[in-house]
DONU-766450 format. One record per residue (C-alpha): residue number from 0; x, y, z. Coordinates in steps of 0.2 Angstrom, whole numbers. Layout:
! residues N
+-----+-------+-------+-------+
:   n :    px :    py :    pz :
+-----+-------+-------+-------+
: NUM :     X :     Y :     Z :
...
+-----+-------+-------+-------+
//
This chain:
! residues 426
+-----+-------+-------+-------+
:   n :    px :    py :    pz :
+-----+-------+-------+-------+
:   0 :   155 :  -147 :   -25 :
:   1 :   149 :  -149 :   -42 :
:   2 :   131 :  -152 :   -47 :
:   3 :   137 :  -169 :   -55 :
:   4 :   144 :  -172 :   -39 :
:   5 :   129 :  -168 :   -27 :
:   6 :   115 :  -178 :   -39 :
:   7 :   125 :  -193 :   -36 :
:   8 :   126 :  -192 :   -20 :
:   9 :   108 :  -184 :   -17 :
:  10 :    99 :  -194 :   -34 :
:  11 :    81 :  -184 :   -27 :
:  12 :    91 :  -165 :   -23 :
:  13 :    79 :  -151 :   -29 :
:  14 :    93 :  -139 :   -36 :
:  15 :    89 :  -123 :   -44 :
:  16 :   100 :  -111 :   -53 :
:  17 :   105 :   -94 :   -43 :
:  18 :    97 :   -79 :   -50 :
:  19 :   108 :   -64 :   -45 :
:  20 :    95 :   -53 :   -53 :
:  21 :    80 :   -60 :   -43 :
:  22 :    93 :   -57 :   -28 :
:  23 :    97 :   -39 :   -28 :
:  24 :    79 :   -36 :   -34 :
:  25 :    71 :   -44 :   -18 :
:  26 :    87 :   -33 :    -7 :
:  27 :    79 :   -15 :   -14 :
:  28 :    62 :   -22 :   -10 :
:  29 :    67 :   -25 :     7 :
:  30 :    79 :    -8 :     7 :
:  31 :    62 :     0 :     1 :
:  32 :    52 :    -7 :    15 :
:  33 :    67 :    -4 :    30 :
:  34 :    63 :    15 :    25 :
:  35 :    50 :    15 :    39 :
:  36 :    63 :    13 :    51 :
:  37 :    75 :    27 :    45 :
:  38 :    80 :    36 :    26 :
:  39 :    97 :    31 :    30 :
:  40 :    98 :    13 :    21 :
:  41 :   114 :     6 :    11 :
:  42 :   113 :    -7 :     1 :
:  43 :   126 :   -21 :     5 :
:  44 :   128 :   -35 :   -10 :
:  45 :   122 :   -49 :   -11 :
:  46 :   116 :   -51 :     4 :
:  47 :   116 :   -38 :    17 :
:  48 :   108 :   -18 :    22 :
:  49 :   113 :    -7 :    34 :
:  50 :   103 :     4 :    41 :
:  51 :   109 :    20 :    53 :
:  52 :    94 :    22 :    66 :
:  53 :   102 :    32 :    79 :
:  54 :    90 :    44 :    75 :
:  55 :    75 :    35 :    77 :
:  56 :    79 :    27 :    92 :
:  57 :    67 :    43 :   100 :
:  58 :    52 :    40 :    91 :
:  59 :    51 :    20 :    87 :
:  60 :    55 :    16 :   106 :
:  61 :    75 :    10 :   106 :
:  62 :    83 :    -2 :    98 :
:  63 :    77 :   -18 :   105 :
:  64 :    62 :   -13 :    98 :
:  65 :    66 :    -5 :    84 :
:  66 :    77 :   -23 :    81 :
:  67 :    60 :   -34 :    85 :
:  68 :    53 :   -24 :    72 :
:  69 :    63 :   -29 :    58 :
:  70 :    63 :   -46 :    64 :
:  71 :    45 :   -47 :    64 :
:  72 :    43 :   -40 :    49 :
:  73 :    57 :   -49 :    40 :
:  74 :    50 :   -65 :    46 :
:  75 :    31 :   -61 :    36 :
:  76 :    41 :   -58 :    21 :
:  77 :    47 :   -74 :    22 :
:  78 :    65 :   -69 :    26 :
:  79 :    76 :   -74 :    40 :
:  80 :    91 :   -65 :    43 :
:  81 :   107 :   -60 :    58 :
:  82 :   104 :   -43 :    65 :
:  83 :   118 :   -35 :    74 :
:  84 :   120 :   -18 :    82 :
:  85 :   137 :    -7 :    84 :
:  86 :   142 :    14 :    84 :
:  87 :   152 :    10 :    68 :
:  88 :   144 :     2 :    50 :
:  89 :   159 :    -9 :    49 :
:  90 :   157 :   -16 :    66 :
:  91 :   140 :   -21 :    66 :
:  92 :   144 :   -27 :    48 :
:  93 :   157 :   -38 :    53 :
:  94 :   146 :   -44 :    69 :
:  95 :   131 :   -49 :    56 :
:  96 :   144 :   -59 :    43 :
:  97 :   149 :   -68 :    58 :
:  98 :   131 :   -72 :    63 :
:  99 :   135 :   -64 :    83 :
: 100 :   117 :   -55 :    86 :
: 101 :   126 :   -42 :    98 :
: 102 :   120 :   -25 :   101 :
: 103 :   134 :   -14 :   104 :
: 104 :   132 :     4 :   112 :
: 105 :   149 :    12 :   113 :
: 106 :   164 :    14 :   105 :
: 107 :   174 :     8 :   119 :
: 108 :   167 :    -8 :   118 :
: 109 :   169 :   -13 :    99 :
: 110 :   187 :   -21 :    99 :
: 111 :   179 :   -33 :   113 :
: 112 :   165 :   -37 :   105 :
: 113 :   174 :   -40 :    86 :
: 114 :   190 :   -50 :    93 :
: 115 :   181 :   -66 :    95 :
: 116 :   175 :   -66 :    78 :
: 117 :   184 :   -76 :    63 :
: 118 :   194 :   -67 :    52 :
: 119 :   184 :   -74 :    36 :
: 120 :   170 :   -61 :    45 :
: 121 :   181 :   -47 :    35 :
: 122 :   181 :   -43 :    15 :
: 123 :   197 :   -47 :    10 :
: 124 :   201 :   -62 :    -3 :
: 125 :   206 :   -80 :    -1 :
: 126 :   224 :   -76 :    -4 :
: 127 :   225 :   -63 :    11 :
: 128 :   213 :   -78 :    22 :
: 129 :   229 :   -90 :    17 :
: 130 :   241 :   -79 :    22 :
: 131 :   233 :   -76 :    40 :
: 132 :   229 :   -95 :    41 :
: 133 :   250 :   -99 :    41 :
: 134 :   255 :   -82 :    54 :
: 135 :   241 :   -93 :    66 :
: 136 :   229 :   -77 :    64 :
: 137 :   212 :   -83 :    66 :
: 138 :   202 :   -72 :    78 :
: 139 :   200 :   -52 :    71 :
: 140 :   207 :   -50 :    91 :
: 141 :   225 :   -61 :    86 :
: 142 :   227 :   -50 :    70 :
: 143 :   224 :   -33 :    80 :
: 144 :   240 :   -41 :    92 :
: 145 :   248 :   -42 :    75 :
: 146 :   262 :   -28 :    69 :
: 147 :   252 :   -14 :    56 :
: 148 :   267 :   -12 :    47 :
: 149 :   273 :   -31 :    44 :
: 150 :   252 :   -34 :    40 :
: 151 :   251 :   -21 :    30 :
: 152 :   266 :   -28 :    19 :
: 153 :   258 :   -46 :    19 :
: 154 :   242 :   -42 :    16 :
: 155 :   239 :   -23 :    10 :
: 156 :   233 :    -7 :    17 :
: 157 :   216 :   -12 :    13 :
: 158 :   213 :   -26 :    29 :
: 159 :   220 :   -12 :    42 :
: 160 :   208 :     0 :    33 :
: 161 :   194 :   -11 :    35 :
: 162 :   199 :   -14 :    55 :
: 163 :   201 :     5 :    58 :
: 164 :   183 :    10 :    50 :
: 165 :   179 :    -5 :    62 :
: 166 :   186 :     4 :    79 :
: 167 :   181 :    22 :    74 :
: 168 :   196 :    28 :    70 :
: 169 :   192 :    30 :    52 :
: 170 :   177 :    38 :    46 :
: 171 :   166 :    29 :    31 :
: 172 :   156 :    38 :    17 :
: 173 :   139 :    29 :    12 :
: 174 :   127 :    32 :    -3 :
: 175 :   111 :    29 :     3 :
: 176 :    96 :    19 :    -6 :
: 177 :    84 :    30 :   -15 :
: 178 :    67 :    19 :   -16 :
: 179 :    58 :    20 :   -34 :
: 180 :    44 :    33 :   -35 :
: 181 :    33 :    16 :   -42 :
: 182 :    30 :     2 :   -33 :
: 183 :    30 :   -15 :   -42 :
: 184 :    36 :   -33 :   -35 :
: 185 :    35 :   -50 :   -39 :
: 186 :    33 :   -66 :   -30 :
: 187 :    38 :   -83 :   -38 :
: 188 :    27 :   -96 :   -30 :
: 189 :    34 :  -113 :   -27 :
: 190 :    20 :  -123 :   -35 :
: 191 :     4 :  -118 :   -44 :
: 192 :    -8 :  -113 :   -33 :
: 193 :   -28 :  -113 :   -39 :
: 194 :   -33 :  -111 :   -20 :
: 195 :   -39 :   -93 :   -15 :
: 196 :   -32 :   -95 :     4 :
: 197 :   -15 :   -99 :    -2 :
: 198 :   -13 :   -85 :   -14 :
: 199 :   -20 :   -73 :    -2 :
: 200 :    -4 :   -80 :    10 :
: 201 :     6 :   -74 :    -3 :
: 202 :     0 :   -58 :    -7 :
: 203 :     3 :   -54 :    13 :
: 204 :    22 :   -55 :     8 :
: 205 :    19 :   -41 :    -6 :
: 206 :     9 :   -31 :     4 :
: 207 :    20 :   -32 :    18 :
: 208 :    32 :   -25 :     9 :
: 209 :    21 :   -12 :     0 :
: 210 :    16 :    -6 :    16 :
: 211 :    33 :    -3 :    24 :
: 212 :    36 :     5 :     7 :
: 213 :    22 :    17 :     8 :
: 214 :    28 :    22 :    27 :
: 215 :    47 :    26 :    21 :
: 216 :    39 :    39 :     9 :
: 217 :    26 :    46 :    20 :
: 218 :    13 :    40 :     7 :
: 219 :    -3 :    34 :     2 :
: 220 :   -13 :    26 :   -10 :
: 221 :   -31 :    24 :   -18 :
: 222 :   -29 :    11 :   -29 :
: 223 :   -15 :    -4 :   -34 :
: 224 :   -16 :   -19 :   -46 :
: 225 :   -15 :   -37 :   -42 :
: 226 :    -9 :   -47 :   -54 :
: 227 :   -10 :   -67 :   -56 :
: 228 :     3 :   -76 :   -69 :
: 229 :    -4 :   -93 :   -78 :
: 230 :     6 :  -104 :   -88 :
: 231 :    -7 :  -107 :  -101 :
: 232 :   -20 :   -93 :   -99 :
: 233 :   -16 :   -74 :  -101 :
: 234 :   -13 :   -64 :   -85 :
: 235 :   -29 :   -60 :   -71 :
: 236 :   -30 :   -41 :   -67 :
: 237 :   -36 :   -39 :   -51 :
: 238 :   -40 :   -19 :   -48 :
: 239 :   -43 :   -15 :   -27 :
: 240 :   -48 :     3 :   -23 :
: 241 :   -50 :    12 :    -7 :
: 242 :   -61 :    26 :    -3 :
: 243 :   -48 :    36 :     3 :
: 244 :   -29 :    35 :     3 :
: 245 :   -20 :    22 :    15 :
: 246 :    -7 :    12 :    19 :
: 247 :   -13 :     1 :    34 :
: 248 :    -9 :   -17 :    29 :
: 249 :   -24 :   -25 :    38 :
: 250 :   -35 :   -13 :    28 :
: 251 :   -26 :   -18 :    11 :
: 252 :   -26 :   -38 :    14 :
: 253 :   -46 :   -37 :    20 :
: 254 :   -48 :   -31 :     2 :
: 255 :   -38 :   -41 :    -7 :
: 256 :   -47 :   -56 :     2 :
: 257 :   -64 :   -49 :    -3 :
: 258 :   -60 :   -48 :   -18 :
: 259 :   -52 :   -66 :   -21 :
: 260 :   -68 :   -72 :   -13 :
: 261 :   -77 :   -69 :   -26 :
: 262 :   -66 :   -70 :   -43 :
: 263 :   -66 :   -88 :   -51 :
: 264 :   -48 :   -92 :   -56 :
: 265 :   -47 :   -96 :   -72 :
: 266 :   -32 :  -107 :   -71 :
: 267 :   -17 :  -111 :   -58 :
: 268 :    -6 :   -96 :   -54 :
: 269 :    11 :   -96 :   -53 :
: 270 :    16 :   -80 :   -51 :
: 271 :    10 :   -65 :   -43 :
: 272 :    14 :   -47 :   -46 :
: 273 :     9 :   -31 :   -34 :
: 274 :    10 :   -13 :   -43 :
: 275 :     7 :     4 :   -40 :
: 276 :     9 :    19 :   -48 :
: 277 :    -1 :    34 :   -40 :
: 278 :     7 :    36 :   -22 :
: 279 :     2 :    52 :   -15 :
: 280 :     6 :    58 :     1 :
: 281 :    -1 :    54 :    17 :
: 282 :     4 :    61 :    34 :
: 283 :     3 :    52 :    48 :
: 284 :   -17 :    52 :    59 :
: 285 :   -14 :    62 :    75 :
: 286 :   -24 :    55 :    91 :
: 287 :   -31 :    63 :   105 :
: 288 :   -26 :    61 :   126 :
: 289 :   -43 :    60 :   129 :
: 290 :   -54 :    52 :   116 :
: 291 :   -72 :    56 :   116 :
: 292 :   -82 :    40 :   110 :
: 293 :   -96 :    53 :   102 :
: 294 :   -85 :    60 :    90 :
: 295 :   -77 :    42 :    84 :
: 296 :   -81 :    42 :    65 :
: 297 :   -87 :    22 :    61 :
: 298 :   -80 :    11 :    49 :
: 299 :   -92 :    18 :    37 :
: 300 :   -75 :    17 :    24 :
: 301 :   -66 :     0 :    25 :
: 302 :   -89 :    -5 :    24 :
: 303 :   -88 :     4 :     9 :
: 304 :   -72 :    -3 :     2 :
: 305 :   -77 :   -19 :     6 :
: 306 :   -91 :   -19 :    -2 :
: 307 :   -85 :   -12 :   -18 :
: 308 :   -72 :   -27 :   -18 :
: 309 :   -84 :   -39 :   -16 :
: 310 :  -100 :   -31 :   -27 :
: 311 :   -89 :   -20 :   -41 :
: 312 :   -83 :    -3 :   -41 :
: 313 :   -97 :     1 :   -51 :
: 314 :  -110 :    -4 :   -37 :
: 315 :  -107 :     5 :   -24 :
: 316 :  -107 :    21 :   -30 :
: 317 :  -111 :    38 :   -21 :
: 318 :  -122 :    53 :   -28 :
: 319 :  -119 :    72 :   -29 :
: 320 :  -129 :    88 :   -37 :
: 321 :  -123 :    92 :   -55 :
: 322 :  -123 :   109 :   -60 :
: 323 :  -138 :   108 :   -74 :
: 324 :  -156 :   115 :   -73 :
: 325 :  -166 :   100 :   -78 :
: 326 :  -171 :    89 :   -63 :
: 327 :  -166 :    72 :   -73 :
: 328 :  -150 :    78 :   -75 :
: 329 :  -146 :    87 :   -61 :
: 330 :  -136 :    72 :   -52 :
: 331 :  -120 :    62 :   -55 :
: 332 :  -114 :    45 :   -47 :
: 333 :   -96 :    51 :   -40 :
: 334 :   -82 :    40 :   -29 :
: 335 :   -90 :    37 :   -13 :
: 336 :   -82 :    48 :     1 :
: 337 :   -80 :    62 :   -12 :
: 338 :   -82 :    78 :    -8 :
: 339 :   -98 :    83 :   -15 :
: 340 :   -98 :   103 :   -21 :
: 341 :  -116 :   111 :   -15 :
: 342 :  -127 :   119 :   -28 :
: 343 :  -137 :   134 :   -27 :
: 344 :  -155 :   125 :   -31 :
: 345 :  -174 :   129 :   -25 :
: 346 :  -179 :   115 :   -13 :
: 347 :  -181 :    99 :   -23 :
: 348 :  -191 :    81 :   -19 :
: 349 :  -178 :    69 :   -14 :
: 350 :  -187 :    54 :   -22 :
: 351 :  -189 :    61 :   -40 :
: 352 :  -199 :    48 :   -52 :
: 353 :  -190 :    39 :   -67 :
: 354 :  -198 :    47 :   -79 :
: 355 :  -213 :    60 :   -75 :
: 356 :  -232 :    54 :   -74 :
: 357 :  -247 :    60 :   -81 :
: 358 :  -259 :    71 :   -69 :
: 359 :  -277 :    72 :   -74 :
: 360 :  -285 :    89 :   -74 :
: 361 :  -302 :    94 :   -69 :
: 362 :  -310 :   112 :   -68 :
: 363 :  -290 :   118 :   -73 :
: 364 :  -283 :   111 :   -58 :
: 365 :  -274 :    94 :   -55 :
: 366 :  -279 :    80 :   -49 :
: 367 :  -269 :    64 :   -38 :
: 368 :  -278 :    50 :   -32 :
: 369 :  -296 :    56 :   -36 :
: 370 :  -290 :    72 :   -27 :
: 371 :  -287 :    88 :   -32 :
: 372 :  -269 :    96 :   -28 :
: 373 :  -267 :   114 :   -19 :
: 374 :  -253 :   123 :   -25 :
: 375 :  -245 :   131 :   -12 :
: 376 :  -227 :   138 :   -20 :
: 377 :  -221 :   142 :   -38 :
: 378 :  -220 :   143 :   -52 :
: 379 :  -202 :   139 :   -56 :
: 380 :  -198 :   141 :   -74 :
: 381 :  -185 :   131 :   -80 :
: 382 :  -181 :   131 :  -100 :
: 383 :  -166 :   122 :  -105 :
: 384 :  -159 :   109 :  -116 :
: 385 :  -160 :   119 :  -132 :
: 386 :  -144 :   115 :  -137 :
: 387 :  -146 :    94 :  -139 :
: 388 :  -163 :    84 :  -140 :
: 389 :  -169 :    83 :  -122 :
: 390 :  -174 :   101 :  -121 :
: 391 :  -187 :   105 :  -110 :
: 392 :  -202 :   119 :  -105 :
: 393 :  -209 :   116 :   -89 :
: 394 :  -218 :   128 :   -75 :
: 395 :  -213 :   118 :   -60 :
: 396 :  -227 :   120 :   -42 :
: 397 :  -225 :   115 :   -25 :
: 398 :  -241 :   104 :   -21 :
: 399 :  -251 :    96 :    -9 :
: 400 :  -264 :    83 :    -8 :
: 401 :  -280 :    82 :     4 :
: 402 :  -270 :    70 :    15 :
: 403 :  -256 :    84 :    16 :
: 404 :  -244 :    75 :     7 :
: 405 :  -230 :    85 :    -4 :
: 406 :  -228 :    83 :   -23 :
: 407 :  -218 :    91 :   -34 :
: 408 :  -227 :    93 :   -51 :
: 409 :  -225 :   103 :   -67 :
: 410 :  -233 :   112 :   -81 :
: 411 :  -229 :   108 :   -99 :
: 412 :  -228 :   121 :  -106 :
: 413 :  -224 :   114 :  -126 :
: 414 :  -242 :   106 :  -135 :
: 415 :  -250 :    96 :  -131 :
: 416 :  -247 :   102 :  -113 :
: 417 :  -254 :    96 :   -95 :
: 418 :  -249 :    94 :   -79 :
: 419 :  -237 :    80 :   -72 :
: 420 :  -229 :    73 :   -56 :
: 421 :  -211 :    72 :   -55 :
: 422 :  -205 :    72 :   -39 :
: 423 :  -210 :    67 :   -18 :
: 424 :  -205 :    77 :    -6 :
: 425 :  -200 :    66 :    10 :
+-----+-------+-------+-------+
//
């Protein structure tokens, strides 16, 4: 009926205009996301994807499960849907238009599984459903009864086309989906949310799909953005990074929780956006028969991650050697979980001192705490820096105090001279 028509009779309908762009974007999402299941995924306007997983069936444990799956995952998206099963793409096509949940298995059993369904399960226009309607054709099993040649006069070559590719007895070219090489959807919410919890129910949906995504390219990834829509106030950025790359969807919604826990929103969202651009290859993990609980790695990563979602990225941070001869600058703060590259270095103190301290000197040889240090290894020259303002010129000695503790200390070796500590060796 007409909208006119519906208000008067509904005075508080909640109507909203169809948005077929919104539509087939949220059918490549969920195309992009069925890619786990198989690479074999056709795109069926408006509403519909068929997906061939005969040869999945092996490795995702048969089709109930395989079914259950979709269902599943469908459901947390938010979507509810008719799956139906059949040899042919037509058939289990026509089984899911006519909302019959059947899972057929062989070819010999298609015509008995379609003949109960109506004839408006089948593509073909209002004229050709007229024309069937007044031969007393309603079931797909009554028109099969049906003369080809007299149908095919009445209502085109087309409808016994459609029947045949049905049967098996005509095969049926697809064009499979190809999934963008970026990731990026939306979700509209259906209100303005200022709660945390409720936004993080939403971003499920995303990630779900990112996910599902990730696993139909075999990929990975180290970082995605998180963005949150205001009406009156510019849009939030909400950077999430992972120590290394993953696709796991518990891991990504721990983090995004983290990090919602702590950012103050700065107005009512509604609108959020999930994008990704770097997505790098990640093979599946290989497990073991026989586990050994000694050689179990801990959750020393998602710890990491978590923390660098709650604290800030530039927090937690991890340290490696630096390829440079002065001490001071002979460290780097890197990724954590980076591999850090070793560097050819004499031993050095592992707590070395902000800045080096003053070392009193009596008879020519140091002194710490009232005591005077034995030098038991060096000197190492080190002469570097020449080219920018922190140049330096130091004779650098292994020491030890009277209580046998180990000191790293040096010899300036620039006026006005003397000796300092610079470093404790553990």
């Amino acid at each position: 009926m007409s909208l006119s028509a519906a208000c008067a009779l509904a005075p508080d309908l909640n109507y909203r205009p169809r948005d077929l762009k919104a539509e087939t974007a949220a059918l490549e999402h969920i195309a992009a996301w069925a890619g786990q299941f198989t690479p074999s995924v056709t795109l069926q306007p408006p509403c519909g994807l068929l997906l061939e997983i005969e040869g999945s069936l092996g490795l995702l444990g048969g089709i109930r499960n395989i079914l259950e799956s979709i269902r599943r995952g469908s459901a947390e998206m938010g979507y509810t849907l008719t799956l139906a099963c059949a040899p042919t793409v037509a058939a289990a096509w026509l089984l899911a238009r006519a909302g019959s949940e059947k899972i057929i298995t062989g070819k010999r059993a298609i015509e008995s599984a379609i003949a109960p369904l109506p004839v408006a399960a089948l593509e073909c226009g209002a004229q050709t459903l007229d024309i069937l309607d007044a031969i007393g054709a309603r079931t797909i099993g009554e028109l099969l009864q049906l003369p080809r040649d007299g149908l095919a006069r009445r209502c085109g070559q087309q409808l016994l086309c459609e029947l045949d590719r049905a049967l098996g007895i005509l095969p049926e070219a697809r064009q499979f989906y190809s999934p963008a090489p970026h990731f990026e959807a939306a979700l509209e919410l259906g209100t303005e949310v200022a709660s945390t919890e409720a936004l993080l129910f939403a971003a499920r949906r995303l990630l779900m799909q990112f996910t599902g995504y990730l696993a139909g390219r075999c990929g990975g990834v180290q970082h995605f953005n998180l963005v949150l829509m205001h009406e009156d106030h510019a849009d939030t950025l909400l950077e999430i990074g992972l120590v290394t790359p993953a696709r796991d969807l518990d891991r990504f919604v721990t983090l995004v929780r983290e990090r919602l826990a702590v950012h103050a929103l700065a107005a009512p969202v509604y609108r959020i956006r999930l994008q990704a651009d770097d997505i790098l290859a990640l093979a599946g993990a290989s497990g073991q028969l026989f586990p050994d609980p000694a050689h179990i790695s801990g959750d020393w990563v998602k710890l990491i991650e978590r923390l660098r979602a709650r604290l800030g990225a530039d927090s937690v941070q991890g340290l490696s050697p630096r390829n440079e001869h002065r001490p001071e600058c002979a460290w780097q703060t890197i990724m954590p979980g980076t591999r850090i590259t070793q560097v050819a270095h004499p031993p050095r103190p592992l707590w070395l001192l902000a800045a080096p301290r003053a070392l009193n000197e009596v008879a020519s040889k140091p002194h710490y705490r009232n005591g005077p240090l034995a030098l038991i290894a060096g000197p190492e020259r080190i002469e570097s820096g020449w080219w920018d303002t922190g140049g330096i010129m130091r004779d650098y000695f292994v020491a030890q105090t009277p209580d046998h503790s180990t000191l790293w200390i040096y010899r300036e070796r620039r006026q006005p001279g003397g000796w300092y500590l610079h470093g404790i060796f553990g």
